[in-house]
C-alpha positions in Angstrom: 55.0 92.2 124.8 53.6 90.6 127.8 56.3 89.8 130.4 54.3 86.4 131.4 55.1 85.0 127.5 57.4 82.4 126.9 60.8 83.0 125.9 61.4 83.4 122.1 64.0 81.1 120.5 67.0 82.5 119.1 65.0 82.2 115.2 61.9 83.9 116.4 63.8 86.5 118.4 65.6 86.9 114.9 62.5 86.7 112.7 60.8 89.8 114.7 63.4 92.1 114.6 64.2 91.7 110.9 60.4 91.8 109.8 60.7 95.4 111.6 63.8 96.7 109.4 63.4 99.9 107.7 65.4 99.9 104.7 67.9 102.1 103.5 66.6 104.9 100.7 69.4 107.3 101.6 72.1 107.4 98.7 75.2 109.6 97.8 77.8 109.3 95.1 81.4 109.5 96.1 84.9 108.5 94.3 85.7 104.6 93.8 88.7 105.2 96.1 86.5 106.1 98.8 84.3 103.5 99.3 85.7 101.0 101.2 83.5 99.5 103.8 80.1 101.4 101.6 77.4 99.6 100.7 76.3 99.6 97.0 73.1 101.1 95.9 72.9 99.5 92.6 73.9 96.8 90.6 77.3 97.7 88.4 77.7 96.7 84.9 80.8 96.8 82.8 80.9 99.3 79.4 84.2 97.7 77.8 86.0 94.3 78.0 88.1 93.4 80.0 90.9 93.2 79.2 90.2 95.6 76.0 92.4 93.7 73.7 94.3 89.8 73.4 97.4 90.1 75.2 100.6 88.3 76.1 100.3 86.8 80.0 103.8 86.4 80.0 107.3 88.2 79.0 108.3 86.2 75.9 108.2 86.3 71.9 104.9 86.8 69.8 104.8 83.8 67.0 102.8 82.4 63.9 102.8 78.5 64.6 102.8 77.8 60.7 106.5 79.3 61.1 107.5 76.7 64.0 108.3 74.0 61.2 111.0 72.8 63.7 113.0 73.8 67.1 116.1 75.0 64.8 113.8 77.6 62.3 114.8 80.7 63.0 112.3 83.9 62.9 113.5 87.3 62.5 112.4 89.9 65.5 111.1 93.0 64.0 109.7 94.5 66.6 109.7 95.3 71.1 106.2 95.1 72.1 106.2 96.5 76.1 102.4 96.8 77.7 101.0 99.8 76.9 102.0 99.6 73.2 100.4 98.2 70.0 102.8 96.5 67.6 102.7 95.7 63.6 101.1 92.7 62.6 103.3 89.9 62.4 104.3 88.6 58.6 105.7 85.1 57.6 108.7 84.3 59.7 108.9 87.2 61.9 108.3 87.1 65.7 108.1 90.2 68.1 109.7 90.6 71.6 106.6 91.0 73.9 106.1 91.9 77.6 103.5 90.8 80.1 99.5 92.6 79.4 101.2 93.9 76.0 98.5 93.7 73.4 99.5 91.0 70.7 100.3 91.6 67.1 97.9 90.8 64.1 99.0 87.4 63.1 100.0 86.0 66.6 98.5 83.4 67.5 100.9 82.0 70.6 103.2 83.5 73.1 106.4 81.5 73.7 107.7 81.9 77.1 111.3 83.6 76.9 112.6 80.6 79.2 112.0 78.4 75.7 113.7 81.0 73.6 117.1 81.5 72.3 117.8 84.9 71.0 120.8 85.4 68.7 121.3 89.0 67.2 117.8 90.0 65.8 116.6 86.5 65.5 115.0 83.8 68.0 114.7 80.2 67.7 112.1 78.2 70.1 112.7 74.9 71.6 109.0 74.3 72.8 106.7 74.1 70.5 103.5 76.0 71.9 100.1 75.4 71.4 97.4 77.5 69.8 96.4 80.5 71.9 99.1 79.5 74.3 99.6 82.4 77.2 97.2 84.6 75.0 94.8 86.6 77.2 91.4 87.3 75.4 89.7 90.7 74.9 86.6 89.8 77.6 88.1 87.1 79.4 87.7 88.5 82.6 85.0 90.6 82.0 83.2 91.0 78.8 81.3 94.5 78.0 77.5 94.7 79.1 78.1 91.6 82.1 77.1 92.6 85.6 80.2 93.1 87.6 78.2 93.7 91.4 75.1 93.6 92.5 73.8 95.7 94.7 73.6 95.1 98.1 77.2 94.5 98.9 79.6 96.2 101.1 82.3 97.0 99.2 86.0 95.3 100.2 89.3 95.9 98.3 88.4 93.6 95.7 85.3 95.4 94.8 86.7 98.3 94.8 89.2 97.3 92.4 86.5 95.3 89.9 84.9 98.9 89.2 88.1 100.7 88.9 89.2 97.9 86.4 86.4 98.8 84.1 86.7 102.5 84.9 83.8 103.0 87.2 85.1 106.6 89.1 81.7 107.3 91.8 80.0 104.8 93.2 76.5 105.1 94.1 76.5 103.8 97.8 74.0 104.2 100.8 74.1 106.9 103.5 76.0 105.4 106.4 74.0 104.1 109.2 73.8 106.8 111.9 73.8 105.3 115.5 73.8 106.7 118.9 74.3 104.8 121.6 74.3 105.8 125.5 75.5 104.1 128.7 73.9 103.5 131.8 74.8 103.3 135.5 76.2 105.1 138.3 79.1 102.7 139.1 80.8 102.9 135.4 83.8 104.9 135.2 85.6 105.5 131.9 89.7 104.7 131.8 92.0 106.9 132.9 89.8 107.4 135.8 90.5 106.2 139.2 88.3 103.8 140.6 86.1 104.4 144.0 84.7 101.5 145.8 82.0 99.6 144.0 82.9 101.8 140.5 83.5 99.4 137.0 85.2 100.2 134.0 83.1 100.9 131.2 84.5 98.0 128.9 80.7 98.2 126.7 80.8 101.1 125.7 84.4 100.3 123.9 83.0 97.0 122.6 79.7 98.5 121.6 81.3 101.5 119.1 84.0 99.3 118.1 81.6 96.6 116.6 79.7 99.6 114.9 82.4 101.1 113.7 83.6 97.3 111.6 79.6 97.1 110.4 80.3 101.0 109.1 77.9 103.1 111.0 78.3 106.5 111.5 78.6 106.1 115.5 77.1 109.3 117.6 78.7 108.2 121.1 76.3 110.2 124.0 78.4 108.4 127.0 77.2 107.6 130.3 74.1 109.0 131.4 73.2 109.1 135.3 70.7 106.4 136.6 68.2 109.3 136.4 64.8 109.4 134.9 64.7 112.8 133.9 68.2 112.5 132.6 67.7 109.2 130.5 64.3 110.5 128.7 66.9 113.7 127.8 69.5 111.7 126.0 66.5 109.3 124.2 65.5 112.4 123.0 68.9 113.7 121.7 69.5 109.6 120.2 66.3 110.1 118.4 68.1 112.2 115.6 70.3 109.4 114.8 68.6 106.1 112.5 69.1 103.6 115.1 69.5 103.9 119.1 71.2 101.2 121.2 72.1 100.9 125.0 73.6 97.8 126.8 72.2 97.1 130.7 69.5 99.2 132.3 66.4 98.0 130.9 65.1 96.3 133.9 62.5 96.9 136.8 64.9 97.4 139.2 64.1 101.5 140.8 68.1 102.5 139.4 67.2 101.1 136.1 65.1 104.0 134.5 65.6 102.9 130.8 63.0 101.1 130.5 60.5 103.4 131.9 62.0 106.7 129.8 61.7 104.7 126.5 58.1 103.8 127.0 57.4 107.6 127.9 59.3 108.8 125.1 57.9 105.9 122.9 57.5 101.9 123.2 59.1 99.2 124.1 58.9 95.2 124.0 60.8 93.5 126.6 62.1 90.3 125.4 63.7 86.9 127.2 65.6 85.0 124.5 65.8 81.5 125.2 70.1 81.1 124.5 73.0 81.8 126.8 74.8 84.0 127.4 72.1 86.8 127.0 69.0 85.8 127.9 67.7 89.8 128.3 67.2 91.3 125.3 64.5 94.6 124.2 63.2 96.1 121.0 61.1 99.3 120.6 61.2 102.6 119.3 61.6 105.8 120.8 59.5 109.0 119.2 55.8 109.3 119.2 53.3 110.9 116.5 53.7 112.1 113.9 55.8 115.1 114.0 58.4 112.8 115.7 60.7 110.1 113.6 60.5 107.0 115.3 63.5 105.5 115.9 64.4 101.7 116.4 65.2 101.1 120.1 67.6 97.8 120.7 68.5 97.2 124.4 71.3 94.6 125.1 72.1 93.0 128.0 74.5 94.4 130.6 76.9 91.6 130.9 80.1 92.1 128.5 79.8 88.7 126.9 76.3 88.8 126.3 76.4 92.4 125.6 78.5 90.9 122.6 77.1 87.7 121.8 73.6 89.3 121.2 75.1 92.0 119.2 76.9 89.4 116.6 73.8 87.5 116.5 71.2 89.6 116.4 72.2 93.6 116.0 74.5 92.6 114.0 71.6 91.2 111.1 69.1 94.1 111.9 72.0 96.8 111.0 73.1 95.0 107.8 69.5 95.1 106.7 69.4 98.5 107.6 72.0 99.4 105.5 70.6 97.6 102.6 72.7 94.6 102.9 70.9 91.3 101.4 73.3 88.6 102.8 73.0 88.7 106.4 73.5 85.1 107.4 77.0 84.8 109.2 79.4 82.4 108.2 78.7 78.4 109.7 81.5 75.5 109.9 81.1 71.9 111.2 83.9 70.8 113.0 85.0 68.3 115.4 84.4 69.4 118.8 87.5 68.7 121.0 85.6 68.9 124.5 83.2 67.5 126.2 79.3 69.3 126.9 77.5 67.1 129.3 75.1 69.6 131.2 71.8 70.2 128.5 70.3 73.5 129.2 66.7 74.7 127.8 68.2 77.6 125.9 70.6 77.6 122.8 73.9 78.1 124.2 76.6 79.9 122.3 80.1 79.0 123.4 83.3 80.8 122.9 85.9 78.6 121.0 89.0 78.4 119.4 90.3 76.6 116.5 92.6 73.8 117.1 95.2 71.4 114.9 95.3 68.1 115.6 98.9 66.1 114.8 97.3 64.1 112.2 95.9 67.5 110.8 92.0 67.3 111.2 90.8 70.7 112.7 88.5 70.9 115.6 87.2 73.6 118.2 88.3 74.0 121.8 86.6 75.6 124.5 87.6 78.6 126.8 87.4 76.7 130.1 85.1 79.7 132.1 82.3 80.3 129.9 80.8 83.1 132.4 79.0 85.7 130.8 81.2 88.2 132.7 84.4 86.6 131.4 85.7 89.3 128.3 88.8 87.7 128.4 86.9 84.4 126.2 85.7 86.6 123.7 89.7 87.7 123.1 90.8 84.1 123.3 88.8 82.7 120.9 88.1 82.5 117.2 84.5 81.7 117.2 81.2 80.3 118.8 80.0 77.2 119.2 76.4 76.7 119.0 74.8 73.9 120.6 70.8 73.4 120.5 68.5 73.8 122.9 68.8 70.2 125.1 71.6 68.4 123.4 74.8 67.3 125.2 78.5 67.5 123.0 81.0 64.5 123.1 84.1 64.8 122.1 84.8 63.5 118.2 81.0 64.7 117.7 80.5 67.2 114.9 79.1 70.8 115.8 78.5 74.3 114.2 80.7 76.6 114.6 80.4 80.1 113.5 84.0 82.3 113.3 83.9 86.2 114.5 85.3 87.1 111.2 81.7 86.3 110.1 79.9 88.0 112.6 82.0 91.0 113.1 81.9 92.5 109.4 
């Protein structure tokens, strides 16, 4: 991409990187219990109903309404009914002592809660008269057999996990997990634990970086820090090329200790972007492997900064990697609330602002800002719930509505 070129927007920044996904194919089968956080390969559908057969949704007495002539007729119990049992159908004047997901009798045709009953010897007399089907559960209510249950394309929560199981799905056919290596540059990082020398950091990315892979699913193949060395940098891109996806934060500049840049085009390509938002204006794409004997591997550089190291992760690496995995829903969540601040200095780039939710007394809930907004400042990304986008040349007021889009959306 020639350096000269305009910025992209944030859209068409967006719009190129997804248009050069390549989707997952990969596919295992492994237990239901083990596939949290998996993405499904294939659409599920249910081979029974659920549940199997009409059952009581509460502890209580089984009853024929033609036998409730008044709330003094008494109905002989003939029978316990506890879940996991199937009773005798119910005859004229009997009831039957039922539990919760018990299946009802033949007969039945109402469940009277045991609160309305009052049980003398082996007889039971109800003072509510219930109404027809009343706290009856029907065979395929939740889930009838033949009905899609999930679609493919999903990554599979709790929930989903306990949908299949409910209709006695044991494997799952899921996607290979992402594999993604990822390398740090620069002579002055230092990892913790590690005393600091004059002019040293601590390598903060590289925990942010494999943290935020490791909530998105992928298979993370952690190379460390690699000198600011040519020879050295075109060694690890070479090593990274194994995995499905490489990604580095800082480095791929034209400064002479930045050698990133220069070891990914000999080892492959790369377009060097400028995103018009902030934080993270620096942003590239390429791929590292060349011919065909080689697999060519996406390339994503992010910026060196922490918060724009994270920023352009949530809203753009973040997107690519969920299409990777096969993922069809990879818009992140969006709000419009009140914005309690004031924004009064437009900028030519879509700014993305670090926010938190906040309560008002009369209860109407609005967004705050972090009051340093530095793209060096980590600190805003722990304080906050969210981001606040605001377009490209607008100014904010306070009471005026903006977008605001939470981390649980963008980290997951």
């Amino acid at each position: 991409m020639d350096k000269k070129q305009n910025m992209l927007s944030a859209d068409e920044a967006l719009s190129f990187l997804l248009a050069r996904v390549r989707p997952a194919n990969k596919t295992e089968q492994i237990t239901t219990a083990e596939a949290l956080g998996r993405v499904l390969a294939e659409r599920l559908t249910s081979a029974v109903n659920v549940p199997p057969l009409d059952n009581s949704a509460m502890d209580g007495y089984a009853v024929r309404i033609a036998d409730l002539i008044n709330a003094s007729t008494r109905l002989r119990v003939t029978q316990r009914i506890p879940a996991g049992t199937v009773g005798q159908p119910l005859e004229a004047g009997q009831a039957a002592r039922i539990f919760t997901g018990a299946p009802v009798p033949a007969g039945c045709d109402a469940v009277v809660m045991q609160e309305y009953c009052g049980v003398e010897g082996d007889t039971v007399t109800v003072s509510k008269h219930p109404k027809m089907g009343e706290n009856i559960r029907r065979s395929g209510e939740d889930i009838a057999a033949g009905a899609e249950i999930l679609p493919a394309g999903i990554r599979l929560r709790p929930q989903e996990m306990g949908l299949a199981a409910s209709v006695g799905i044991a494997t799952l056919l899921v996607y290979r997990k992402l594999k993604v290596a990822t390398f740090f540059t620069g002579d002055e990082i230092v990892m913790p634990g590690e005393p600091l020398k004059p002019g040293q950091i601590y390598n903060s990315n590289r925990f942010v970086l494999t943290g935020l892979l490791q909530a998105l699913g992928c298979e993370v193949v952690d190379l460390g820090i690699v000198p600011d060395d040519f020879a050295a940098t075109v060694k690890v891109l070479e090593t990274a090329a194994g995995a499905d996806l490489i990604i580095t934060s800082g480095g791929v500049s034209v400064g002479e200790e930045d050698h990133v840049k220069a070891a990914v085009e000999a080892v492959g390509k790369l377009d060097l972007w400028k995103i018009a938002i902030k934080p993270g204006k620096p942003l590239a794409f390429g791929e590292v492997g060349h011919g065909e004997e080689w697999q060519k591997v996406p390339f994503i550089g992010l910026p060196g900064n922490p918060v724009s190291a994270f920023v352009t992760f949530c809203l753009f690496v973040r997107p690519f990697i969920l299409r990777s995995q096969g993922i069809t829903a990879a818009a992140p969540q969006a709000f419009s609330l009140k914005a309690d601040f004031d924004w009064l200095k437009p900028d030519k780039r879509r700014e993305f602002l670090r926010a938190r939710l906040h309560t008002a007394e009369n209860g109407e809930v609005g967004v705050q800002l972090y009051p340093h907004q530095g793209s060096g400042v980590l600190t805003s990304t722990v304080w906050a719930d969210g981001l606040v986008e605001i377009p490209e040349g607008a100014t904010v007021r306070r009471g005026d509505t903006v977008k605001f889009l939470p981390f649980t959306g963008l980290l997951n």
